[in-house]
C-alpha positions in Angstrom: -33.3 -7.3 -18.8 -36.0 -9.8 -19.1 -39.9 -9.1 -18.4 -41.7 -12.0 -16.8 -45.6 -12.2 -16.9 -48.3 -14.2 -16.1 -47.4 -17.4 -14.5 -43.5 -17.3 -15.9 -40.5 -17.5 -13.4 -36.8 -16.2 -13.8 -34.7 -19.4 -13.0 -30.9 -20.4 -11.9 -29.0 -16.4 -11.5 -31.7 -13.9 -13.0 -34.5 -15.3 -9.5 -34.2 -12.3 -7.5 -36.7 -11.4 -5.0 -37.6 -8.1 -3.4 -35.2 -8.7 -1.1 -32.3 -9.9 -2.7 -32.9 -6.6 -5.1 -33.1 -4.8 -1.4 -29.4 -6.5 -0.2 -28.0 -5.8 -3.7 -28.8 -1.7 -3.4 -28.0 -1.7 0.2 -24.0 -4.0 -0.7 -23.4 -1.2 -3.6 -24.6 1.5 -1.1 -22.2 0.2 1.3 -19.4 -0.2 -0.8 -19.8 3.2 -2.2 -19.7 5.0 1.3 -16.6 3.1 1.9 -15.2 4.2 -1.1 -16.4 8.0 -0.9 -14.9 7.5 3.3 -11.0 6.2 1.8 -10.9 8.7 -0.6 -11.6 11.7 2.2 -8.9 9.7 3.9 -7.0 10.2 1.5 -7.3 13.9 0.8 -6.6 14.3 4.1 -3.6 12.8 4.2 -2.1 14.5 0.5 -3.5 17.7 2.2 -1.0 16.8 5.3 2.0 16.2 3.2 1.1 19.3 1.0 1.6 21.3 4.2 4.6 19.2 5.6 6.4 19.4 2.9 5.2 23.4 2.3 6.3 24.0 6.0 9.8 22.4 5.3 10.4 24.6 2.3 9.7 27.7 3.3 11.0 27.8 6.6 14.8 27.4 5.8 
């Protein structure tokens, strides 16, 4: 991390802009919803095959 005063500018990569810092937050936001959404998936479906597999078992 780099503070820049006065008249100096970050150049090449490290220019960001409010809104580039914005779009960055809002990307990771979005990627961690998606993340949080597959693994509910997920433990849906191991919940499914818990009871499948439960109902096979016990109902010989």
């Amino acid at each position: 991390m780099t503070l820049v005063v006065d008249k100096d500018m970050a150049i090449g990569s490290f220019a960001k802009t409010f809104v580039d810092i914005d779009l960055d937050k809002v990307s990771l936001m979005n990627k961690l919803n998606l993340w949080v959404n597959n693994l509910a998936k997920l433990l849906m479906l191991w919940n499914n095959l818990l009871s499948i597999r439960n109902h096979i078992f016990t109902k010989k």
